[in-house]
C-alpha positions as CSV (number, residue, x, y, z in Angstrom):
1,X,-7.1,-11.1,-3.6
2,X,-8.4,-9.6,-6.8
3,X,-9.3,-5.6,-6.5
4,X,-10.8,-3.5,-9.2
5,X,-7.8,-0.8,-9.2
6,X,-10.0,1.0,-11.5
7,X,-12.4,1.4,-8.9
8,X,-10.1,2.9,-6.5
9,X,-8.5,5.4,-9.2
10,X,-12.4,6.9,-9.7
11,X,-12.2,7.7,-6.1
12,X,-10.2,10.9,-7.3
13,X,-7.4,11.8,-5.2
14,X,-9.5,12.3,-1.9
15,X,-8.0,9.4,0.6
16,X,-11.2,8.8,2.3
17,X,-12.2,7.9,-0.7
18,X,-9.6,6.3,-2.0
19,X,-10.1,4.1,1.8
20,X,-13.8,3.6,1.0
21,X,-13.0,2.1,-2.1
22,X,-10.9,-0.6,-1.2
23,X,-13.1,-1.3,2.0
24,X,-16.0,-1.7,-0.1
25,X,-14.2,-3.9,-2.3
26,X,-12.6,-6.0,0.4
27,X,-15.9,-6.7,2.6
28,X,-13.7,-6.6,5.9
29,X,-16.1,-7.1,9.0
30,X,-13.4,-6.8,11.3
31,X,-9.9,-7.3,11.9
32,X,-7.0,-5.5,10.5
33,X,-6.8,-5.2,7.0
34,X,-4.7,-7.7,4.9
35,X,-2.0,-4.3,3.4
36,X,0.6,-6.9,1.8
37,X,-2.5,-8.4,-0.5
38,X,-3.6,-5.2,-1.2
39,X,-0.7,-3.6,-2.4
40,X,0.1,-7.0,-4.1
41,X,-3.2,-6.6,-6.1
42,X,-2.9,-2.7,-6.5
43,X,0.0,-3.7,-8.4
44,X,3.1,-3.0,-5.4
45,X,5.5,-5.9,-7.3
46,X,8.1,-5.8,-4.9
47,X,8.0,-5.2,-1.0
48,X,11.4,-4.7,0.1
49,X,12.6,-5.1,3.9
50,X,16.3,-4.0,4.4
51,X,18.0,-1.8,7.3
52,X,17.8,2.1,6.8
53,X,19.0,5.1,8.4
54,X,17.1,8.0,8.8
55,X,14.3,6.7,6.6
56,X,11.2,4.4,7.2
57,X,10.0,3.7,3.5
58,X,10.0,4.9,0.4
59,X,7.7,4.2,-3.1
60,X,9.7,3.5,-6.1
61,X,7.4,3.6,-8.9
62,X,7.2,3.8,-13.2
63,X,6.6,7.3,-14.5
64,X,2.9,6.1,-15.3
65,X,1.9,4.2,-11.6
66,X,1.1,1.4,-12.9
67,X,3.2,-0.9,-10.9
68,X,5.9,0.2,-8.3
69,X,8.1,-1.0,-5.4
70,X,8.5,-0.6,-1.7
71,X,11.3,-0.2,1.1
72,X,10.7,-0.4,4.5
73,X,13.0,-0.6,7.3
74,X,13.5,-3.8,9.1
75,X,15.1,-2.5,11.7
76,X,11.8,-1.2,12.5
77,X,9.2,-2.9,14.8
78,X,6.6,-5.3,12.8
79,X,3.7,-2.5,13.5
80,X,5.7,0.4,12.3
81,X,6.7,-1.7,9.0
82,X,2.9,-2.3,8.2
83,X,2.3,1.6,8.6
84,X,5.3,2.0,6.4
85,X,3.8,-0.2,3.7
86,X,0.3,1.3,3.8
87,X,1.6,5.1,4.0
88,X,3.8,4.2,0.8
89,X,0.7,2.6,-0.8
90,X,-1.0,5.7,0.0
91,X,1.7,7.6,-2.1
92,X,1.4,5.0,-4.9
């Protein structure tokens, strides 16, 4: 899934627009939205699932942003691991 990351940083750092961004790019009628592609193509190299304690996710990232890693909890439910991925993408 190829995204103009470009496209998304001119967004600013306003979410919805940040949200609008990716939407427009990803021409989603309906359905959820495909979060593990689009941190894949927004440059997430690594999504990591290992048991935590007291901690959901986390962003791991190079000084500049330009690529970066995340954790999630796997002792978490399937829907709570998504949210973890997408709120960490948020971050990144």
């Amino acid at each position: 899934m190829p995204l103009d990351r470009m496209a998304v940083e001119e967004a600013g750092p306003n979410p919805e627009r940040i949200a609008a961004a990716i939407h427009s790019q990803l021409a989603l009628l309906s359905g959820p939205v495909p979060i593990h592609q689009v941190a894949e193509a927004l440059d997430i190299v690594e999504i990591r699932r290992v048991p935590l304690k007291g901690l959901e996710g986390a962003l791991v990232s190079a000084p500049e942003r330009d690529i970066g890693s995340i954790v999630v909890n796997s002792a978490s439910s399937a829907q709570r691991q998504r949210f973890s991925v997408a709120h960490e993408l948020g971050h990144f």
